[in-house]
Wavefront OBJ file of the C-alpha trace (Angstrom):
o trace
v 179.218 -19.612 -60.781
v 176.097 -17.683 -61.856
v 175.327 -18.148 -65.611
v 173.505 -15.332 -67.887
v 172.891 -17.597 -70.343
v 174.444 -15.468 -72.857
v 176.063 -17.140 -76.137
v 179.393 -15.773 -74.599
v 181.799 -13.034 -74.758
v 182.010 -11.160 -78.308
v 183.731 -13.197 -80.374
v 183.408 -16.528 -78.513
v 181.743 -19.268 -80.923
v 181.389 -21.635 -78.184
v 182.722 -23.536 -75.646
v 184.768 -26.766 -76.058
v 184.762 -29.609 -73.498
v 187.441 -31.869 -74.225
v 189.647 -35.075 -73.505
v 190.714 -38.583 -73.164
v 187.977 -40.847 -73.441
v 186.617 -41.522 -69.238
v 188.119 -38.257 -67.858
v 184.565 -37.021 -67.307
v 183.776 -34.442 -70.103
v 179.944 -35.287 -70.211
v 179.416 -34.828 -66.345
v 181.542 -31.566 -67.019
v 179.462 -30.188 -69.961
v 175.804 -31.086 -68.633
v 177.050 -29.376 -65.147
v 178.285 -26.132 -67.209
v 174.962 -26.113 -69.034
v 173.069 -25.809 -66.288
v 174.633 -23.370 -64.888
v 175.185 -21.356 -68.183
v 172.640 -21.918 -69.891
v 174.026 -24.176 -72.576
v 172.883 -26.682 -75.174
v 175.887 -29.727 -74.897
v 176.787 -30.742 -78.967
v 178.425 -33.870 -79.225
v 181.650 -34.159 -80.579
v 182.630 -37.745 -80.574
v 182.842 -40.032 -83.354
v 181.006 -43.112 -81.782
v 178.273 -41.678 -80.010
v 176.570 -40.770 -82.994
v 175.267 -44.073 -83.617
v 171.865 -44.802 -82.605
v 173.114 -48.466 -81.952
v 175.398 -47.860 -79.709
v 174.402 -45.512 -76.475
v 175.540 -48.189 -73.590
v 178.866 -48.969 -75.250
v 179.880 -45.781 -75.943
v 178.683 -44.503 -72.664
v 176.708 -41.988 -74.282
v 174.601 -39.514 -72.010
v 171.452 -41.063 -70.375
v 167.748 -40.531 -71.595
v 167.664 -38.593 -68.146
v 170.642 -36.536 -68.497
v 169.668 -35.560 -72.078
v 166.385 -34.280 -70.601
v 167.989 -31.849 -67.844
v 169.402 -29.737 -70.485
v 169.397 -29.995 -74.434
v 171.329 -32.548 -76.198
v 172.307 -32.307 -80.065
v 173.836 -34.727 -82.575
v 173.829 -37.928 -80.198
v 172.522 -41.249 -81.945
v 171.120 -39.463 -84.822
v 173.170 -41.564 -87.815
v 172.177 -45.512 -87.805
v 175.374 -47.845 -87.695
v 174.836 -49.064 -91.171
v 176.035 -45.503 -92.510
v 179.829 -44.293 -91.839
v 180.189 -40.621 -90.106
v 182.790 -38.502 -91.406
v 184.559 -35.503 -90.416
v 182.426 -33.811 -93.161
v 179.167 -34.431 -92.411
v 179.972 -34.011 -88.754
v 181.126 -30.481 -89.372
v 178.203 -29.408 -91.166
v 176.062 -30.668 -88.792
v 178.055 -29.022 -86.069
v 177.700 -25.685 -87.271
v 173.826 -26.101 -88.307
v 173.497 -27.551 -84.345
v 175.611 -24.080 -82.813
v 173.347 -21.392 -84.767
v 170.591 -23.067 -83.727
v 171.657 -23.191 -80.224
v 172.687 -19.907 -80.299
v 169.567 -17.888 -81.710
v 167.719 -19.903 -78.897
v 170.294 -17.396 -76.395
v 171.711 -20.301 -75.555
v 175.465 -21.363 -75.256
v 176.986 -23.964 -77.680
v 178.756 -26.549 -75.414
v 181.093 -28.978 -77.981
v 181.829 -32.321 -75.502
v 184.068 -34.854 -77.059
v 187.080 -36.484 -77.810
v 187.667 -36.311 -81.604
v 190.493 -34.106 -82.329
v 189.743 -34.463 -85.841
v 186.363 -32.707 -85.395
v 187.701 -29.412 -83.262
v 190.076 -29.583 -85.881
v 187.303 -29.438 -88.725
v 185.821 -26.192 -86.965
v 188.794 -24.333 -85.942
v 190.613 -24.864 -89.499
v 187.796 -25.484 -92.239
v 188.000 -28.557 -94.266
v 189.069 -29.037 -97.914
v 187.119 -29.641 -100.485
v 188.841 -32.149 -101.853
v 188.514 -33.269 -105.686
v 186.541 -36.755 -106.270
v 189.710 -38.949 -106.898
v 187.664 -40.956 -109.381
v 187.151 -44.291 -109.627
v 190.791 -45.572 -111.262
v 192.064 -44.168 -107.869
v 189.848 -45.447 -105.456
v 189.821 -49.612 -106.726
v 193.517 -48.961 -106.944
v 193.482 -48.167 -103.117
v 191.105 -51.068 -102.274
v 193.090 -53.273 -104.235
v 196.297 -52.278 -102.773
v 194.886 -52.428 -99.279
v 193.212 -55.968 -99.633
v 196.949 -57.029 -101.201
v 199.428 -55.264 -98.712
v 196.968 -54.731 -95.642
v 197.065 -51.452 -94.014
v 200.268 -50.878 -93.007
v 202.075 -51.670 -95.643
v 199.959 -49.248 -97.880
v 200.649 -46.566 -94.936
v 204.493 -46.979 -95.359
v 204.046 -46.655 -99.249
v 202.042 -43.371 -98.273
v 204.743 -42.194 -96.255
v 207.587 -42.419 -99.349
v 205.088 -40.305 -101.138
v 202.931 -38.427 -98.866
v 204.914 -38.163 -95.516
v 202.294 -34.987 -94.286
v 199.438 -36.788 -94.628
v 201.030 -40.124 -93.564
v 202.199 -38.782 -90.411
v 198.605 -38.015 -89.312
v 197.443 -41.452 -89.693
v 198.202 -44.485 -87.540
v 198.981 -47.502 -89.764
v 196.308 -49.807 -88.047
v 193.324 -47.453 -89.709
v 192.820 -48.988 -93.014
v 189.703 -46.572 -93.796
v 191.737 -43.642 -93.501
v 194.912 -44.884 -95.139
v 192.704 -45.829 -98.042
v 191.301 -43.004 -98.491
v 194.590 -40.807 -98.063
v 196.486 -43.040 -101.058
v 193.177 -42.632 -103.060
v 193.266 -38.855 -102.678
v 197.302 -38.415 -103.603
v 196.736 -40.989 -106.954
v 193.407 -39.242 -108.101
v 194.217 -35.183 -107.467
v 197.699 -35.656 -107.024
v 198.131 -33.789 -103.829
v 197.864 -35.372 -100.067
v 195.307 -34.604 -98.189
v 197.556 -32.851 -95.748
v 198.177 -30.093 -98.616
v 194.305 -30.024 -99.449
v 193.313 -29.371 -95.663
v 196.282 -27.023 -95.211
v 194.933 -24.825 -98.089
v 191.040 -24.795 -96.306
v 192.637 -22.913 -93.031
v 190.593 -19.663 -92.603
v 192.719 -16.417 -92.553
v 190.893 -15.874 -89.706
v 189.570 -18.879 -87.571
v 186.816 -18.721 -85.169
v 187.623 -18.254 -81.697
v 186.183 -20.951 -79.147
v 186.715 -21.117 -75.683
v 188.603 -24.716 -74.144
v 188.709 -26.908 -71.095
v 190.620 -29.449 -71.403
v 190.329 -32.854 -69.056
v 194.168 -33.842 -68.619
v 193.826 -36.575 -66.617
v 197.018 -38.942 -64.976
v 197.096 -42.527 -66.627
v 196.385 -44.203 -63.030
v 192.806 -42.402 -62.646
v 192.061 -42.621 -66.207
v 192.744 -47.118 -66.165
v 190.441 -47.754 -63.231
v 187.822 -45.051 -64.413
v 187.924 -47.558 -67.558
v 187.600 -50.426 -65.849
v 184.915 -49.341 -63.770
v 182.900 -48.317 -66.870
v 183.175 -51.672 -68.906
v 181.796 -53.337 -65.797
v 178.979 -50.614 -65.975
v 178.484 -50.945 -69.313
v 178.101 -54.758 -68.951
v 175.550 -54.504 -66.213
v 173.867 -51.558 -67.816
v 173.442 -54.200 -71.339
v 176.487 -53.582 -73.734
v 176.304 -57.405 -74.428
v 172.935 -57.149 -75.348
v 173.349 -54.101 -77.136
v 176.130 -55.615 -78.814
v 174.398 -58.973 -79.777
v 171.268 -56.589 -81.861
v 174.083 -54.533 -83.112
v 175.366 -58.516 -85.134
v 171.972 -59.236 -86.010
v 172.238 -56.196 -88.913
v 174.784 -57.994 -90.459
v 177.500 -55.045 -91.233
v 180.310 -54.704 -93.198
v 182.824 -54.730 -89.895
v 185.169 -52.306 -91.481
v 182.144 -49.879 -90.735
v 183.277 -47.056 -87.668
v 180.557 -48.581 -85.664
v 182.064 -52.069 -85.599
v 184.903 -50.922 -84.842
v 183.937 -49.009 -81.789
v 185.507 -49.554 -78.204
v 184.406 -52.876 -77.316
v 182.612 -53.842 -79.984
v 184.716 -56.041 -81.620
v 185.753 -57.746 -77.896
v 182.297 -58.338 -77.298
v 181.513 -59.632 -80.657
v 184.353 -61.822 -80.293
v 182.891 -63.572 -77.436
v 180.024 -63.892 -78.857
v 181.450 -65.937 -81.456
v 182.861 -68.033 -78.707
v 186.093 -67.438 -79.275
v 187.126 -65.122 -75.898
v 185.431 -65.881 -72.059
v 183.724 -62.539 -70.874
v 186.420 -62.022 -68.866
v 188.915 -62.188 -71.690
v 186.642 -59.731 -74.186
v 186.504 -57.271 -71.163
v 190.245 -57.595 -70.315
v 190.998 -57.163 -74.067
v 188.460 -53.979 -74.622
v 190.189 -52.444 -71.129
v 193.500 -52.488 -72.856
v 192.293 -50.875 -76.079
v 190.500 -48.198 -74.382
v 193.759 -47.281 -72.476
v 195.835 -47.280 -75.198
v 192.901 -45.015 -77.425
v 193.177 -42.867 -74.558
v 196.719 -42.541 -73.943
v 196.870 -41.560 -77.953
v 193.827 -39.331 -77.000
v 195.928 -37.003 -74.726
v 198.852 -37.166 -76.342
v 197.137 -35.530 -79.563
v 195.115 -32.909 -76.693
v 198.732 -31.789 -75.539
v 199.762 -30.785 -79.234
v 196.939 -29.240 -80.753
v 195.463 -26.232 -79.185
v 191.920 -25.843 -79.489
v 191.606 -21.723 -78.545
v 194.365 -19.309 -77.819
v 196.399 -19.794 -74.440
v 194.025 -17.155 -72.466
v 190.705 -18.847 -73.788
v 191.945 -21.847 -72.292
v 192.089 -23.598 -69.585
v 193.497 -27.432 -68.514
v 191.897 -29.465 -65.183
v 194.497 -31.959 -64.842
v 192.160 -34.426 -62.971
v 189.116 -36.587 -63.984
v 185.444 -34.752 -63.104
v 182.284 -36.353 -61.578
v 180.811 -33.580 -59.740
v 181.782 -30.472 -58.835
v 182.196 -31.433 -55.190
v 185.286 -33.388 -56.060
v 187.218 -30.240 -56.735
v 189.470 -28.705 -53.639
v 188.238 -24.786 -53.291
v 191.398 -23.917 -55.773
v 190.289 -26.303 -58.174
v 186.649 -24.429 -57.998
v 187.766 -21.114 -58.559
v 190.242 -21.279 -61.035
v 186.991 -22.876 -63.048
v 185.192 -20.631 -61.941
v 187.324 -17.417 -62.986
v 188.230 -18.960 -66.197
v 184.692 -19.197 -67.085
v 183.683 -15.743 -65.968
v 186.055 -14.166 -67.970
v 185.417 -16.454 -71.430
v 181.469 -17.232 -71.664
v 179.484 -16.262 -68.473
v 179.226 -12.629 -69.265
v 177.326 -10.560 -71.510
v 178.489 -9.398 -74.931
l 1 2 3 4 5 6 7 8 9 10 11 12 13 14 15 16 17 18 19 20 21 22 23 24 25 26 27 28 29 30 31 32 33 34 35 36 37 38 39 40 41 42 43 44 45 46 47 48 49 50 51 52 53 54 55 56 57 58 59 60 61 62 63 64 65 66 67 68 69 70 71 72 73 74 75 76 77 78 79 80 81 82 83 84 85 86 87 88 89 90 91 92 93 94 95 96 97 98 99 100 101 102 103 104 105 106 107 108 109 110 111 112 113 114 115 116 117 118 119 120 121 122 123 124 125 126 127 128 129 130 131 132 133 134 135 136 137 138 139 140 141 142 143 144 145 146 147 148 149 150 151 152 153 154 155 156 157 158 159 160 161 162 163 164 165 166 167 168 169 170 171 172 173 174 175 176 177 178 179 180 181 182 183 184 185 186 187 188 189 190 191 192 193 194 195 196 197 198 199 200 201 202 203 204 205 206 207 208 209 210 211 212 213 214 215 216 217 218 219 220 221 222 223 224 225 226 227 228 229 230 231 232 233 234 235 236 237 238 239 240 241 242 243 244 245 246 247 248 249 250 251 252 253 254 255 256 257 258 259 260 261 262 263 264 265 266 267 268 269 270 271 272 273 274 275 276 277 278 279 280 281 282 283 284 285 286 287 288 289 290 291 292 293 294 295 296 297 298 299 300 301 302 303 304 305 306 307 308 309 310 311 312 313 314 315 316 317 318 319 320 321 322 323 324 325 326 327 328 329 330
């Protein structure tokens, strides 16, 4: 697969790398940058914390210097991400890339962020403050999913996005519908460009079997590689633990034994199970949202390492599908 290192075909905005969490997408996008000239743009929600790069598996110091790597560990764990800021930052990140003549490469596994780029994102009205203690008082009375089935009488589009364990989001959705009076499903539906810009898609589609041992495998990785340790500085900052960062994969298993209260065995048990269950929610949301049109896209229903691992077939449909998308000049 010889690469120009062209931005892509007219029209293409980029190319999207994209999955369950452990099907391989960062060994996929560094090996497609090097071979198409690309700069890899993260596009998952965790590995933006500078805390965190063992236990969210985020790309080595090595691997980020074979080819460029932009928006990884750049926000500190004591400040939230958002969909917002990640978006802006996304699109600052891809014209840079691109008036280098390089190719944008977005690898991750937040839907909610392809979703941010392909349809906009409302501006949505400051609820005011009324709204938002009557959301945090409602949440610290009912808990979470309580509030998310009292969303759901009012609000069923926006509560049907939202799983009823997220009490961040489900906050934040009731605040919206008391304070502008209109869901945030109605405010983001209005923010879809007549015309929205046209990436390219591969899709990592793994089967549940490969994808639970590739997870096991990586927590005992991540353990050798210092994910206790890195946990164990991450509890000496003292954070609110409804923060994202607290709440990522393993974080809370590890704290927990920590505290004493699980073995090591049990914490990495417990995180193993999470992970799977992320990930079968992961592809499950992957299957029903496209992220280009059907012929700018293409599915590799298998986990990548290398490209050796791929039977000749596997290699050329790659191959073709990136020929005809990005590897070719405008």
């Amino acid at each position: 697969m010889a690469g120009t290192g062209a931005p892509g075909k007219a029209g293409i905005e980029g190319l999207i790398v994209a999955g369950p969490t452990c099907s391989g997408k960062s060994a996929l996008s560094l090996a497609l940058a090097q071979r198409l000239g690309g700069s890899i743009i993260n596009a998952d929600s965790m590995q933006i914390y500078a805390e965190l790069r063992v236990v969210t598996a985020r790309p080595s110091p090595a691997e980020e210097g074979v080819v460029p790597h932009l928006l990884y560990g750049v926000r500190p764990a004591s400040e939230a991400g958002s969909v917002a800021w990640w978006r802006a930052a996304a699109l600052d990140a891809m014209a840079a890339v691109r008036a280098q003549g390089r190719l944008p490469i977005l690898c991750g596994g937040t839907g909610m962020y392809f979703l941010s780029l392909l349809q906009g994102l409302a501006e949505v009205p400051d609820p005011g403050p009324a709204a938002r203690q009557e959301a945090r008082g409602l949440l610290h009375e009912l808990g979470p999913a309580l509030l998310h089935a009292r969303l759901r009488a009012v609000d069923p589009a926006t509560a049907a996005t939202l799983r009823p364990t997220d009490s961040q989001r489900v906050a934040r959705a009731w605040e919206v519908w008391r304070g502008t009076g209109q869901g945030l499903a109605a405010w983001h539906r209005a923010a879809i460009p007549a015309q929205p810009p046209r990436f390219a898609a591969i899709l990592l589609d793994p089967d549940r079997a490969a994808l639970r041992a590739a997870i096991s495998g990586r927590f005992a990785a991540m353990l050798e590689a210092g994910a206790l340790e890195e946990v164990r500085a991450l509890l000496t900052l003292a954070l609110d633990p409804a923060l994202p960062a607290m709440r990522a994969h393993g974080v809370p298993e590890l704290a927990a034994h920590l505290r004493g209260d699980l073995t090591l065995a049990q914490a990495a048990e417990r995180a193993e199970l999470v992970t799977g269950q992320y990930t079968k929610r992961q592809a499950t949301w992957f299957r029903h949202h496209a992220l280009a049109a059907p012929q700018d896209s293409h599915t590799i229903n298998a986990r990548f390492s290398d490209m050796q691992q791929f039977s000749n077939q596997e290699s050329a449909d790659l191959d073709h599908f990136i020929l005809k998308t990005v590897d070719a000049p405008a």
